[in-house]
C-alpha positions in Angstrom: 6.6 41.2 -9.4 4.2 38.8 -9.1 1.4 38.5 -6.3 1.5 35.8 -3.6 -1.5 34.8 -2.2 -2.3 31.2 0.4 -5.1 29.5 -0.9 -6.7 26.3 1.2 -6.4 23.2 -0.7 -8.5 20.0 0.6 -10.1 18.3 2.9 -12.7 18.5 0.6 -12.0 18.5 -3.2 -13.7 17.2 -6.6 -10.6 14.9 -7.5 -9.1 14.1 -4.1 -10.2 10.4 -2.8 -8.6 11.1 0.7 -9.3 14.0 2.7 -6.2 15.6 3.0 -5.1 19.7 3.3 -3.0 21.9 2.0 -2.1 25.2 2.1 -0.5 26.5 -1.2 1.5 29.0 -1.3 0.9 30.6 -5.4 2.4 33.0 -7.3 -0.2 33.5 -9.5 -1.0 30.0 -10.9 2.5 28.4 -10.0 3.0 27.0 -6.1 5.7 28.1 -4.0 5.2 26.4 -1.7 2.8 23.6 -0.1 2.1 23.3 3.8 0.2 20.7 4.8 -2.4 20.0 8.0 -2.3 16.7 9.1 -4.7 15.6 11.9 -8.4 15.9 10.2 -9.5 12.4 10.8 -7.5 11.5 13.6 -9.4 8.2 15.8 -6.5 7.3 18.4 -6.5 3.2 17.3 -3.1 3.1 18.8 -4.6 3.7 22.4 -6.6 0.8 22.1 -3.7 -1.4 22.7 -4.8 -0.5 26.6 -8.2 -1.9 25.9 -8.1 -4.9 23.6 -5.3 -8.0 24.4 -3.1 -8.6 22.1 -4.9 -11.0 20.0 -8.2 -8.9 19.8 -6.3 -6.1 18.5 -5.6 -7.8 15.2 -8.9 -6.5 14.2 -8.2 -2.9 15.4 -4.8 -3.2 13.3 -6.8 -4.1 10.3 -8.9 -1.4 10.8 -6.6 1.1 10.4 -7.3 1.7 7.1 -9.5 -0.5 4.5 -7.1 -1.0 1.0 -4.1 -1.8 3.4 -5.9 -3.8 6.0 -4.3 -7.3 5.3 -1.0 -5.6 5.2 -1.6 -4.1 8.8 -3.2 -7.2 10.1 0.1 -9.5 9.0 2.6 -6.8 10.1 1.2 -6.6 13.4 1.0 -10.4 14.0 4.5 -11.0 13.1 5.4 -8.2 15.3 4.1 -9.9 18.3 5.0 -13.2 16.6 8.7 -11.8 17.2 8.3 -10.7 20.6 6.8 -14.2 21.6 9.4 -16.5 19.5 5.9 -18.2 17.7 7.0 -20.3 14.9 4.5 -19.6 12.3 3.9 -22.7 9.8 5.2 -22.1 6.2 1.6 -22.8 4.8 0.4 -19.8 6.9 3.1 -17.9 5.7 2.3 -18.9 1.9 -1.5 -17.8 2.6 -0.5 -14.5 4.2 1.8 -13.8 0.9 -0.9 -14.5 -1.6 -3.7 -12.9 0.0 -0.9 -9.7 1.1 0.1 -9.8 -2.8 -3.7 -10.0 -4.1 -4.1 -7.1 -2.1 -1.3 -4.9 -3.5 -3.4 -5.8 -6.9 -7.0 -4.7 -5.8 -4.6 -1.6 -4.0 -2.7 -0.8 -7.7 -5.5 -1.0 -9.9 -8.0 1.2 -7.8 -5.3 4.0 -7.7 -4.8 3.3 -11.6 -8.4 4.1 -11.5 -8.4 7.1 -9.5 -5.6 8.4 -11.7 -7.6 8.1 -14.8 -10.6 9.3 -13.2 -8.1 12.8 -12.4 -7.4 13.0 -15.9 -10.8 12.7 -16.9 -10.5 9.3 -18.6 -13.7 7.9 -17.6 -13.5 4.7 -20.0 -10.0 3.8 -18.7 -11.8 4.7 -15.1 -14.1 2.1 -15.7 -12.0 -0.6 -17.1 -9.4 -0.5 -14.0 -12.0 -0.7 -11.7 -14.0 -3.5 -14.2 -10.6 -5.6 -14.1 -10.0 -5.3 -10.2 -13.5 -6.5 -9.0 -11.7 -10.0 -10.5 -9.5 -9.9 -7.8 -12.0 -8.5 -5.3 -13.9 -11.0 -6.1 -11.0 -13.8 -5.3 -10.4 -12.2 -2.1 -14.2 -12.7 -1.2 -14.2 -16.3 -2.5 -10.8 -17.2 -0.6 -11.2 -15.3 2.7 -15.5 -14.1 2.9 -14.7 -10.2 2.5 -13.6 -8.2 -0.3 -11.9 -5.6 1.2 -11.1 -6.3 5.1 -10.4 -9.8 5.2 -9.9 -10.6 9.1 -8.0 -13.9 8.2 -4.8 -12.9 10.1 -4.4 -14.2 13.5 -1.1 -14.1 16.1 0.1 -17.7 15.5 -0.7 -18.0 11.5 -4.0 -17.5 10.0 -8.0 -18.0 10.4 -8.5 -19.8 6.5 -7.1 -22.2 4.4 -7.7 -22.5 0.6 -8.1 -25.7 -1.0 -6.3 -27.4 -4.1 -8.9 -26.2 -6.0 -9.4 -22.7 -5.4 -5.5 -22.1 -5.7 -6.3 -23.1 -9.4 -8.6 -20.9 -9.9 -6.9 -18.1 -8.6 -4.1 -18.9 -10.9 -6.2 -19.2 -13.6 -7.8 -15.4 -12.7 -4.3 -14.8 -12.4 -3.4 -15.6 -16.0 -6.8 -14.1 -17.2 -6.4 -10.6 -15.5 -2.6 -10.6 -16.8 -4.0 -11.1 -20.2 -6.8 -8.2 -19.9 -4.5 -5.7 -18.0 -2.3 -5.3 -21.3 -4.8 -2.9 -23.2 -4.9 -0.8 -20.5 -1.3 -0.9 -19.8 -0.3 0.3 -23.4 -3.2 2.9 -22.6 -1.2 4.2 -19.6 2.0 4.0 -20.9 1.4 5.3 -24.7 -1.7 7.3 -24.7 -0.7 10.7 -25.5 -3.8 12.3 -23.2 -1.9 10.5 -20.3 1.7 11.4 -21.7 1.1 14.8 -21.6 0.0 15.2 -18.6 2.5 13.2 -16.5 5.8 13.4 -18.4 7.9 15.7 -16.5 5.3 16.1 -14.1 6.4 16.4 -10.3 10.2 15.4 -11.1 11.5 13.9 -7.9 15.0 12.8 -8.0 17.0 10.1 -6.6 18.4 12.5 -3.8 15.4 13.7 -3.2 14.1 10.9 -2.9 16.3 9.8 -0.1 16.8 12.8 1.6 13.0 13.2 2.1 12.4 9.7 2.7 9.9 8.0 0.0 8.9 4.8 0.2 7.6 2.2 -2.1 6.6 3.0 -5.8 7.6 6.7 -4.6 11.5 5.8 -4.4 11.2 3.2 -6.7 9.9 5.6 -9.1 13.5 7.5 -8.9 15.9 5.1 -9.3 16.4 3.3 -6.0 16.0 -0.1 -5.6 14.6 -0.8 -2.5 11.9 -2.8 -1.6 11.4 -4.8 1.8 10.3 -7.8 0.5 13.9 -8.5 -0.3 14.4 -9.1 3.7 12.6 -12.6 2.9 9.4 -12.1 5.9 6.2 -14.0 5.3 7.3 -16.4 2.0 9.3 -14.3 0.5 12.5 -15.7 0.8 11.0 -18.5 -1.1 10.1 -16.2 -4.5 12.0 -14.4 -6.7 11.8 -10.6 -6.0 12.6 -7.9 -6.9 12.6 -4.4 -7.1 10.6 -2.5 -10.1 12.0 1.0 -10.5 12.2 3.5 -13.2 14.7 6.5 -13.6 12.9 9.3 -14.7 11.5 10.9 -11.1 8.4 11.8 -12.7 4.4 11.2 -12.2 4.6 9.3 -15.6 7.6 7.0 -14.1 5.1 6.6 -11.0 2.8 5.7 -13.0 5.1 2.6 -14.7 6.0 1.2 -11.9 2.8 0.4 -10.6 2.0 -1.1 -13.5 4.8 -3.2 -13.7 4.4 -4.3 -10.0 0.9 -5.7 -11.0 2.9 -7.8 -13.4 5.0 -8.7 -10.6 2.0 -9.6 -8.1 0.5 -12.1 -10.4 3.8 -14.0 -11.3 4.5 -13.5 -7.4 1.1 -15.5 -6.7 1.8 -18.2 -9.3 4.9 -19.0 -8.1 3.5 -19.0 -4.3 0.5 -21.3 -5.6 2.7 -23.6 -7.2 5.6 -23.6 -4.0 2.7 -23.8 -1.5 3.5 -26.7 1.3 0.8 -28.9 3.2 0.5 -28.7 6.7 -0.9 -26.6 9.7 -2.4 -22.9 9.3 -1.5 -21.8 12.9 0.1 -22.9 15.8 -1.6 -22.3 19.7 -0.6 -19.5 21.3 0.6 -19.8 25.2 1.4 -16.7 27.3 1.7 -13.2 26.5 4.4 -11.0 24.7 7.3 -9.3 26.9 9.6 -7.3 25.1 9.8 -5.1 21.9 10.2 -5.8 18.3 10.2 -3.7 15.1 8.4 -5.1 11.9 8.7 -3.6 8.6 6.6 -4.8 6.0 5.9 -4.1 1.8 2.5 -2.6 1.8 1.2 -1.7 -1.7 2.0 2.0 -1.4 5.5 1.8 0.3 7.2 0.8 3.7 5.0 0.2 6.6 6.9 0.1 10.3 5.1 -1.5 13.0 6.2 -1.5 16.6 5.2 -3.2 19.7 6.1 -3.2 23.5 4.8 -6.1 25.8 4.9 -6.3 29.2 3.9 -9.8 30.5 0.5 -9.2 30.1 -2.5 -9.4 27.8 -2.8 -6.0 26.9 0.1 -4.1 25.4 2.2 -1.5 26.7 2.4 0.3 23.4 1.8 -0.1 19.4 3.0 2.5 17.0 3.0 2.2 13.3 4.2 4.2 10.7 2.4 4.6 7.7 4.0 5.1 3.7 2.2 8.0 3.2 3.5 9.5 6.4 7.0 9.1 4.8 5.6 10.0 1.4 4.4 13.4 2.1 7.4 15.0 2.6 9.0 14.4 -0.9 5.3 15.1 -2.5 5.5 18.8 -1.1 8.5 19.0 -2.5 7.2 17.9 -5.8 4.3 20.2 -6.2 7.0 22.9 -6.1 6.8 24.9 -9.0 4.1 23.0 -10.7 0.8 24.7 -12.0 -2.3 24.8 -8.9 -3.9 22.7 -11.7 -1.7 20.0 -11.1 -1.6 19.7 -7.3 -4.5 17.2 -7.2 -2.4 15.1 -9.3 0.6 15.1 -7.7 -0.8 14.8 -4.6 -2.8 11.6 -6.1 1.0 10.1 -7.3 1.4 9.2 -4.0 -1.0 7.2 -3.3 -2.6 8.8 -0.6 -3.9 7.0 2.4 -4.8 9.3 5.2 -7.0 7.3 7.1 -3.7 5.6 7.6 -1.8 8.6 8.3 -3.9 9.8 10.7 -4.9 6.8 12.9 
């Protein structure tokens, strides 16, 4: 009979880039089963709401985490944007969609980096990250940070970007299409990466609804679902839609990803090219009373974000709920079986993000 022992996995690990832990429950090398401890890096943002109005805590939102901050800034301003029946102008909700989909780029290819970086592929490492300071670099150019952007604002946006700098992020658009392919038919082909995420971490359709995945995780499985179908922001406007694959697997993961970078740059073309003149925010009177739920597309899945005014600047309550709270369910149930080798990967097919998590 073989001898179970509970081995601590995390915060602290060579391969994890987010500090999250596990305990594993092994039969010898294979996991039974995977508990996790969620809480290390808990900051109570969502208290704040008592301290900061409600247009001050766009920057708190943001904050939440770095890689999704644009995400959190836009789903919290249309939350409130509900709430106070604000009619935000089209060309602020064009800007919010490029810079939201530039962001799901810089948010793809740094996990496509992290992912070769776990299977010891340093080159491929390298060019990932080589290709996404491009779109870093657009993000610095359009909006004066590469990473946290602060452009988002109750009532539209901060920024505008002229004629010509929505050329030249088409034309980086076209360029880092073009540049991607190697390492695409590197990810997808490569027999290094083949064999170690084919069959890898199989999670199935059911599965994947039962335990509630979210974004590239569901997709991953079969099911297409993908809130930018609802039509928020510009959306409505573009053609989406969903990128999925059928296998369940890490290597399935791995596609769709890929394939939604494809997406986001034929996304921001289209946006560039449907782009109206006009106003980039509208004055905002009052303060919110009432509730409203937002749900939002950020890069690694569903993101819920909730609000309660009361009259007043400061709001009663704001709760958000992050993808990888909803993804780490289904990952536990992936890592079932697998070899301890493995976990890290599995865990990284998720795209981790517990600074969201644990907010």
């Amino acid at each position: 009979m073989a001898k179970r022992s509970i081995i601590p996995f995390g915060p602290q690990h060579p391969v994890l880039p987010e500090p999250i832990h596990l305990d594993l429950v092994l039969e010898d090398e294979t996991v039974v089963e995977a508990v996790p401890s969620i809480g290390f890096i808990h900051r109570g943002l969502e208290k704040l709401v008592e301290k900061k109005d409600f247009k001050q805590y766009v920057y708190i939102a943001e904050r939440v985490c770095g890689i999704c901050s644009c995400g959190h800034g836009m789903g919290y301003c249309e939350a409130v944007e509900h709430v106070m029946n604000i009619q935000v102008p089209p060309r602020a909700e064009y800007l919010r969609t490029i810079w939201i989909e530039m962001s799901r780029i810089h948010s793809h290819l740094l996990w496509l980096g992290l992912l070769a970086d776990a299977l010891g592929f340093e080159s491929l490492f390298m060019e990932s990250w080589r290709l996404r300071e491009k779109i870093l670099s657009m993000m610095d150019a359009t909006t004066g940070g590469r990473i946290i952007f602060s452009v988002n604002c109750v009532g539209g946006v901060l920024k505008d970007i002229t004629p010509e700098m929505l050329r030249e992020i088409s034309q980086t658009m076209d360029d880092m299409e073009r540049e991607l392919k190697p390492i695409m038919e590197t990810f997808l082909h490569d027999y290094t990466v083949q064999s170690r995420l084919c069959g890898l971490g199989v999670l199935t359709r059911d599965q994947a609804i039962l335990y509630g995945a979210v974004g590239p995780m569901l997709r991953a499985s079969g099911v297409e679902y993908d809130v930018r179908m609802t039509g928020y922001g510009a959306y409505g406007d573009l053609e989406v839609a969903p990128i999925t694959a059928a296998d369940g697997d890490s290597y399935a993961r791995c596609e769709v990803r890929l394939k939604e970078l494809i997406q986001s740059f034929r996304l921001i073309r289209e946006a560039i090219g449907k782009i109206p003149e006009g106003p980039i925010a509208v004055p905002v009177k009052g303060s919110p009373s009432g509730e409203y739920f937002m749900r939002i597309e950020q890069p690694r899945g569903e993101a819920i974000y909730y609000v309660k005014g009361n009259g007043t600047k400061n709001l009663d309550r704001f709760r958000l709920r992050t993808p990888t709270t909803s993804n780490i369910p289904p990952m536990l149930e992936t890592v079932k079986g697998c070899q301890l080798a493995d976990v890290p990967l599995l865990v990284l097919t998720i795209d981790p993000c517990i600074s969201c998590t644990e907010r």
